[in-house]
N, C-alpha and C positions, 0 to 999 in steps of 0.2 A: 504493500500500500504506500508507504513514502517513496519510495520510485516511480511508482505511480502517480503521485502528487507533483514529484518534483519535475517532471516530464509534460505534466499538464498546467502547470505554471511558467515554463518552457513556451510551448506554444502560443499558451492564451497571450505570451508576452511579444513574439514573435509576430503576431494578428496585428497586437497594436501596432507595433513599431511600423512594420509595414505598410497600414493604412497611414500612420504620420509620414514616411516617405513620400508614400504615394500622391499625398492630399499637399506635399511642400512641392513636388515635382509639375504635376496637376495645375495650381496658383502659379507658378513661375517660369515652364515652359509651356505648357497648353493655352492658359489665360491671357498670362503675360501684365499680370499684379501683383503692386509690391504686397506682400502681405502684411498685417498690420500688429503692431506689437502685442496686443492682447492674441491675437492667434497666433503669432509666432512663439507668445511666453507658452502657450500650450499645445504646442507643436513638439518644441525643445522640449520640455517636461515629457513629454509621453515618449518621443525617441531615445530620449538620457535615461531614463529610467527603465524604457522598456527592453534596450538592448540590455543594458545590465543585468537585469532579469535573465535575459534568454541564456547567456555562457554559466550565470552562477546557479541556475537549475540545471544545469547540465552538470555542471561542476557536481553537486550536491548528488544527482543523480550516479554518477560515477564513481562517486565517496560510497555510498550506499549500495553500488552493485559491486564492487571492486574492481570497476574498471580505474580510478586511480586509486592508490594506495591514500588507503583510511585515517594512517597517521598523519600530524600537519605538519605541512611542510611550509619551511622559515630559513630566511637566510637575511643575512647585514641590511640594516637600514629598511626593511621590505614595511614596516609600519608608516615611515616618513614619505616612501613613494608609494605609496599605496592614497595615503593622504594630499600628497603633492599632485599624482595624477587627479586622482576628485576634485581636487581646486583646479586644475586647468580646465577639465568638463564644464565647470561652474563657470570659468570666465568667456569658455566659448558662447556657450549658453546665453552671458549676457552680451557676447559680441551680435549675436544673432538678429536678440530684441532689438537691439537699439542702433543698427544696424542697417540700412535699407536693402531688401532682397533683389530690387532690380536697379539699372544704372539706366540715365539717358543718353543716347547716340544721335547721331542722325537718321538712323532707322526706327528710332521709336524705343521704347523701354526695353531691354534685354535682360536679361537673368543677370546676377552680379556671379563672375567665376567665384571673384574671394566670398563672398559669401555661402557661397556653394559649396566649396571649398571646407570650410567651417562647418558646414552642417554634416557634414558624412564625415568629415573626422571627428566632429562629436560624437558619433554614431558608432566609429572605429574605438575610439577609447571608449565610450561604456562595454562594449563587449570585452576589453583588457579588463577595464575594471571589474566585472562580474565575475573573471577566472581569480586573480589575483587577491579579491575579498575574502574570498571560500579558501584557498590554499592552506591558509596559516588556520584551522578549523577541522579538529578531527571527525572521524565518521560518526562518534556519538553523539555531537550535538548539533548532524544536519538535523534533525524536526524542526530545532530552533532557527536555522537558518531559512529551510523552504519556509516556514509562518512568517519571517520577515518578508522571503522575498515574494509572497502570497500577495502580502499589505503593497508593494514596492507593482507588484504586475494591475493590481488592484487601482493602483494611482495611474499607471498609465493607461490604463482602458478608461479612466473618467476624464484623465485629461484629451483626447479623440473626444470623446462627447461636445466637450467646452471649445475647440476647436470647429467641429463640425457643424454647430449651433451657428458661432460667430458666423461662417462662412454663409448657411442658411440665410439666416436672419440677412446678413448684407446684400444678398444677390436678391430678397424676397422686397427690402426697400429699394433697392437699383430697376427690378422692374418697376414696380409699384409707381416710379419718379417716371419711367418712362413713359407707360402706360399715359399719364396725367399728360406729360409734353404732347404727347401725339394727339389726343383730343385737343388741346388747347392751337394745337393747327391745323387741326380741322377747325375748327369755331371762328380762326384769323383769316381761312380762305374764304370761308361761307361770307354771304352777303348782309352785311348789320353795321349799324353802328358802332364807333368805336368805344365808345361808354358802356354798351351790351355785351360785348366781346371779353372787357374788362372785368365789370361781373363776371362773365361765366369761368373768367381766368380765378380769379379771387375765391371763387367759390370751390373749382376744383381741386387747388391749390390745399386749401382749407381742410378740406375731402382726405387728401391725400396727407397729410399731417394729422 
C-alpha cells in the first residue's frame, strides 16, 4: 500500500505539472499573451511544487521497494545545497512573476526566450530537488515523507485551479467587451441621431459592467 500511494502521488503530480506547462506554452506561443502575474504566481507554484512531487515519490517509492537502498544517504554540505538549490527555485519563481513572459518586436509580441528559459529550468531543479530531499531519509520514515509530499501534490493540483479560473474568467470578460463593441457598431452604422446612438452606447456599456 505505501508504494502504492507513493506512485499515485507521482502521477497525480505529474497531471498537474503538465497541465501548468501546457497552459504557460498555450498563453505564450498559441495566444501570444503576456500572462499576468497573479497566473503566473500560480503557474510557478503548481510546476515548483508539482515537479518536486513527481522524483520525490518516486524516490520514496524506490526507498520502499528496494529499488534504492533504504538506508540515507549523506555526504558534505548536502543540507546547505539542498537549501541553497530551494532558494534558487524560489528566486526563479519570483523572476517569472515579475517578469514579463513576452517581449515587443516589430513583428508583434513574441515569447521572451529568457523567460522561457527560467520557466523549464525551474521545472529542471524541482525535479533535482525532489530526489535530493528524500536521499538523506531512511526507508522507515517514507509514510512521513509520501503524507508531506500528499499535502505538496495537493497544493499543486489547487494551484491549476487558480490558474485556470484566472485565464476563464479573462477570456469570459475579453469577449463579453467585445460582444458590447460590435453592437455599439452596428447602432453607429444604422441611421439615428447622434444623441440616440449615444444612449444606446451608454446603456450597453452599462450592461456590460
Amino acid at each position: 500500500i505505501p508504494q502504492r500511494t507513493a506512485i499515485s502521488h507521482a502521477f497525480g503530480a505529474q497531471a498537474a505539472t503538465l497541465v501548468g506547462i501546457a497552459h504557460y506554452e498555450y498563453m505564450v506561443r498559441d495566444l501570444h499573451e503576456v500572462v499576468g502575474r497573479f497566473e503566473m504566481a500560480a503557474l510557478g507554484f503548481e510546476v515548483m511544487f508539482g515537479s518536486l512531487t513527481i522524483t520525490g515519490s518516486f524516490m520514496a517509492f524506490g526507498k520502499l521497494q528496494g529499488f534504492v537502498p533504504s538506508s540515507p544517504i549523506t555526504y558534505k554540505f548536502q543540507n546547505q545545497m539542498n537549501i541553497g538549490l530551494f532558494v534558487l527555485a524560489v528566486i526563479m519563481f519570483l523572476y517569472l512573476i515579475f517578469t514579463p513572459s513576452m517581449v515587443s518586436t516589430d513583428a508583434g509580441l513574441v515569447a521572451s526566450s529568457t523567460h522561457t528559459l527560467v520557466f523549464y529550468l525551474m521545472v529542471v531543479l524541482g525535479l533535482a530537488v525532489g530526489v535530493l530531499i528524500v536521499l538523506p531519509i531512511g526507508g522507515a520514515d517514507m509514510p512521513v515523507v509520501i503524507s508531506l509530499l500528499n499535502s505538496y501534490a495537493g497544493l499543486a493540483s489547487s494551484a491549476t485551479g487558480f490558474a485556470l479560473v484566472v485565464h476563464r474568467n479573462t477570456f469570459e470578460c475579453l469577449e463579453k467587451m467585445s460582444d458590447v463593441g460590435h453592437q455599439i457598431r452596428l447602432w453607429r452604422q444604422a441611421d439615428g441621431t447622434q444623441g440616440g446612438i449615444d444612449a444606446v452606447e451608454q446603456r450597453l456599456r452599462g450592461g456590460a459592467q
